[in-house]
N, C-alpha and C positions, 0 to 999 in steps of 0.2 A: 580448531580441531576438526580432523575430517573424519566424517559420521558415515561415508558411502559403501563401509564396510561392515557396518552392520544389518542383520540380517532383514531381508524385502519384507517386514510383514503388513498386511493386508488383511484385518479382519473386520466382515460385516455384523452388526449388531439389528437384526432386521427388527427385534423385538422393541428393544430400545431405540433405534434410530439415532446409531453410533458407528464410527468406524476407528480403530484400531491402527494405527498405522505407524513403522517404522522411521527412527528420526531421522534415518539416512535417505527416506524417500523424497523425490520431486512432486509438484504436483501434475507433473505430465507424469506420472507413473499412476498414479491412482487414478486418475480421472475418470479413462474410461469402463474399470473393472468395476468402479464404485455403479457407474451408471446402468452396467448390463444387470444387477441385481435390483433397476427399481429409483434408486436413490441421488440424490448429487450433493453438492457443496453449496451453501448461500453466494459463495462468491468466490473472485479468482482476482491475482493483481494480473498486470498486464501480461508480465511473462509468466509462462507454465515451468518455465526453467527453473527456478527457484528452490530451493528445499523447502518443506513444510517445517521444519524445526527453527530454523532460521530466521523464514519470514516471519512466526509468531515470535520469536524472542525479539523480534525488533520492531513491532509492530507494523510491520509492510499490510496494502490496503490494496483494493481494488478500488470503484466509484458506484454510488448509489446511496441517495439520501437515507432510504432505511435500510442499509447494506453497513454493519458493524466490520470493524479490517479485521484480516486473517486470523489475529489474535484470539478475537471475540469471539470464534466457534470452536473453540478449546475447552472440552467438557472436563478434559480429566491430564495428566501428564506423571510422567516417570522420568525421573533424574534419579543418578548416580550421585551421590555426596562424595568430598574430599578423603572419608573414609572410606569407601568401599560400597555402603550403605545403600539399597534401592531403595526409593522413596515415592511413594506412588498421592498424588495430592489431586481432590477431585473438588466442581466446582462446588463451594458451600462448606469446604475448609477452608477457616480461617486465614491461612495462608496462600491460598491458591491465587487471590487475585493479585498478589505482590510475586507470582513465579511464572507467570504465564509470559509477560514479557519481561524475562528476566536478563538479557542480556548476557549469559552464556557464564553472568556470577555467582550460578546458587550450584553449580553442579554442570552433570553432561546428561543431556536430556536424552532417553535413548528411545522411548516412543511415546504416542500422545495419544489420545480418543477426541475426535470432533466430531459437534453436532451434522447430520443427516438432514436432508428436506425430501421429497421426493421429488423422482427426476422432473425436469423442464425442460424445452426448446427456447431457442433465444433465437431471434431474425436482427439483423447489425447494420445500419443506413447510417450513411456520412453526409453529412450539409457542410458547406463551402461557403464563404465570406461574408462572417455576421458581424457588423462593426459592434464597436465599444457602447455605445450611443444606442445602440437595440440590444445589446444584452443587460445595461445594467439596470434600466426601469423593469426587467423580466429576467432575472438571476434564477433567483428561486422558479418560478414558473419554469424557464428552460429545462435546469439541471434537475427537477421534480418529473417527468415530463414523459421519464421511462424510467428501466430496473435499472438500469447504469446510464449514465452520460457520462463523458468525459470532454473538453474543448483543448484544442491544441491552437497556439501562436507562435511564431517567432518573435515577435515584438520588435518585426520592420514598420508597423505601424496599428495603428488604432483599430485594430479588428482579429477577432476570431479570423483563424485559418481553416479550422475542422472544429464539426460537433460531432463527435460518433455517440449513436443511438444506437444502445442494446436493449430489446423490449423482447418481456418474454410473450409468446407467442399468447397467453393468455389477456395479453392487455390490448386496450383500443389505440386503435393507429392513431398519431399524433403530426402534429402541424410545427417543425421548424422555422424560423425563421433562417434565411440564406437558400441557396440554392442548394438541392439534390446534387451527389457525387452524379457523373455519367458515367462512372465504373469503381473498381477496386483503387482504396487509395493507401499510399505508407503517410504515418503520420509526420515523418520528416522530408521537410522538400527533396526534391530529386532523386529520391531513394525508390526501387520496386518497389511495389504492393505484393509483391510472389510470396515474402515473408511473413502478411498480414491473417490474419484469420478471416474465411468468408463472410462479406458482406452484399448490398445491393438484394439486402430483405430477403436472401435465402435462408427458410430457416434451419437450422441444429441442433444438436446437444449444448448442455451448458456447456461445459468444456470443453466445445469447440470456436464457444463464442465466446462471453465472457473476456479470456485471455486477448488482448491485441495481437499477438505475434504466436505463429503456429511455434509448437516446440520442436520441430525436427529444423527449423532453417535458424538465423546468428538473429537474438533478437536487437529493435530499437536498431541502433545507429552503427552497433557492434561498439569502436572505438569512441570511449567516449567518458566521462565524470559525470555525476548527479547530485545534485541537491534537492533537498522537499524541504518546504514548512507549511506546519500545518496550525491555522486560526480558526477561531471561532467561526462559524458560517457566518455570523448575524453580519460580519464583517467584512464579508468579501468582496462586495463591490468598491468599499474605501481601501481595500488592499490592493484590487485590482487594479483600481488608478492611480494608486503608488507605484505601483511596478511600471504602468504605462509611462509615467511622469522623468521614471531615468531608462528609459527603452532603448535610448541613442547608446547609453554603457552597456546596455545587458546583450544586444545583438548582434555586436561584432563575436561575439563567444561560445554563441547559442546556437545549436542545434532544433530543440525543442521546448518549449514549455506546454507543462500539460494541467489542468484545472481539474481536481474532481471531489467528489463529496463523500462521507463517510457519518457515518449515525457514532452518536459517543457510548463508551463505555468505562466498564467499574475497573480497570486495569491500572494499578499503579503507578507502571511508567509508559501508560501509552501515551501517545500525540495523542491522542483522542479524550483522554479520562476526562470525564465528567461533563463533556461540550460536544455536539454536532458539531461536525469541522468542516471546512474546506481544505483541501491540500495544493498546493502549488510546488509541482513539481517542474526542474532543470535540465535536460540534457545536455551537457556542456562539449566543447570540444577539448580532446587529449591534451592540454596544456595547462597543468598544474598553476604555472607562473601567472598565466594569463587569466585566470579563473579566479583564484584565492580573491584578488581586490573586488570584483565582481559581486562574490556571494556575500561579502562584507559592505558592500552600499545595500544590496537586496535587502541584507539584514538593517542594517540602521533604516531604509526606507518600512519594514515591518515591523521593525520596534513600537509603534503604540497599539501595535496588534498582538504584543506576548507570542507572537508566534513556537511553536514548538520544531524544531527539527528530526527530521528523521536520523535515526540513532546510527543507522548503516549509511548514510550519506554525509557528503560533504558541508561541514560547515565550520565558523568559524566564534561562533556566541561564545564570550567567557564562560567558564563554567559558575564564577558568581551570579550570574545573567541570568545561566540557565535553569540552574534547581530552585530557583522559587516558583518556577512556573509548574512543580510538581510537588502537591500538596502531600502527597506520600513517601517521599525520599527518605525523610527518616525512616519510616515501616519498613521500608524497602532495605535500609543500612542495615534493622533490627536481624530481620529476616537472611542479610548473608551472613551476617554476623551468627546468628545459630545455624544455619547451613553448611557455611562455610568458615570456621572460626580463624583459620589460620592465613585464608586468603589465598588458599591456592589457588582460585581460578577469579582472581583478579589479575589484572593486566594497566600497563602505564594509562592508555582511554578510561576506563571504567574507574582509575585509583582517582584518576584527573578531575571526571562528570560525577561522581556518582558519590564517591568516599573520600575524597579529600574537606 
């Protein structure tokens, strides 16, 4: 369903340290209005492009160890029920943390309130060729290191490609391992940096940084497939050399992989509930055919990691597979089940993962 037609709203909560926002907005729409009043957002995923109703029904993330995903700053939300019915649900109802990533089954979400921080500057430095071998005695050390890190490879071989460091302006310079960028870099080979967000320790606004990819140019790779799975952190380095170990299969298809971190929370159907995660995200190239077999070794190579999939991306985990890895799926069935009794706003995906 497309939400861009309802109305822009935009309201600040100076008192509370809330904001009120439209479910048809981006977050390149609010960003920077939010900012001139004082305030900002805990966090951004890469693109700004994105809606905010969206990214939070399907638990979309940025990167940063104590950085909870988009979801987790959803204080309050409004859905339309199959009757008619506005339903306004805030956090500390009962219900609220089985609707927040709801998957677009409880209703049509039509605005939401997320928490407030006040504003911040972010300064964004890139390091170049950290092999496997020095990131994995120092994972956590690295990826803890600033407010966001994220690592990118291709997985042509045994090494980080990029570390991009976001530190907000209030924290102490830190020490990389690899080599300083000597300019603006994209995080996929041969691509500009024209589409990147400023780096090379100029600092900004969060929402200027934060995000990888400026919102007015095509973000990532434009054409292109995704996948994410997201695992325990405690795990990541025995996932990471899973993924190194079939590199020769994942490369010919690969555009990017990207590493990042994310704090757990109380959300029913997040990748995240109840576990600090890491995510491993895909950028794959436009070939459906040639991808599918791919994201299906990735997954049998992360199978004794429970990995979680992102709900909006590509994958291939039976859905037997996949709902035991979500301790709350029944509450969750409860919950559409009084929302939604009749299943209007189920669809063949969701009857598949979620209710069958």
């Amino acid at each position: 369903m497309e939400l861009g037609g309802l109305p822009p709203v935009i309201e600040v909560d100076s008192d509370a340290g809330k904001v009120r926002v439209g479910a048809g907005l981006r977050y390149a729409d609010v960003g920077r209005y939010i900012d001139e009043r004082g305030f900002g957002l805990g966090n951004l995923g890469s693109l700004p492009h994105i809606s905010i109703a969206g990214a939070c029904a399907t638990g979309t993330h940025g990167s940063g160890v104590g950085n909870g995903n988009l979801s987790s700053a959803v204080a309050g939300l409004e859905l339309v029920t199959a009757d008619g019915d506005l339903v306004r649900l805030d956090r500390g109802d009962e219900r609220f943390e089985g609707a927040v990533v709801g998957m677009g089954a409880l209703g049509v979400v039509v605005a939401l309130e997320l928490d407030l921080v006040p504003s911040f500057q972010v300064r964004q430095r890139v390091y170049e060729g950290l092999p496997l071998d020095t990131l994995f005695p120092k994972f956590r050390e690295i990826v803890s290191s600033a407010y966001s890190v994220s690592l990118f490879t291709d997985w042509r071989g045994p090494v980080i490609n990029q570390v991009w460091v976001k530190q907000r302006e209030d924290e102490a310079a830190v020490e990389i391992p690899g080599t300083p960028a000597d300019g603006p870099r994209h995080p996929v080979p041969g691509m500009s940096p024209e589409s990147c967000t400023e780096q090379m320790d100029v600092p900004g606004p969060w929402f200027e940084r934060l995000p990888h990819f400026r919102p007015d140019r095509i973000p990532s790779a434009g054409d292109e497939l995704q996948s994410e799975f997201m695992i325990d952190a405690a795990d990541a380095v025995q996932a990471l050399a899973a993924l190194d170990a079939i590199r020769d299969h994942i490369h010919p298809v690969l555009q990017i992989c990207e590493v990042r971190t994310i704090a757990a929370d109380r959300l029913w159907l997040s990748p995240c509930y109840q576990r600090d995660s890491v995510a491993l995200h895909f950028t794959w190239v436009a070939d459906t055919p040639a991808v599918l077999p791919v994201v299906a070794r990735i997954e049998d190579a992360l199978a004794p990691f429970a990995p979680r999939p992102h709900w909006a991306k590509i994958f291939t985990t039976p859905p037997d597979a996949l709902r035991p890895r979500y301790d709350r799926l029944p509450d969750f069935q409860s919950l559409a089940h009084d929302l939604d009794p009749t299943g209007k706003f189920r669809n063949p995906f969701t009857d598949k993962y979620l209710f069958a």
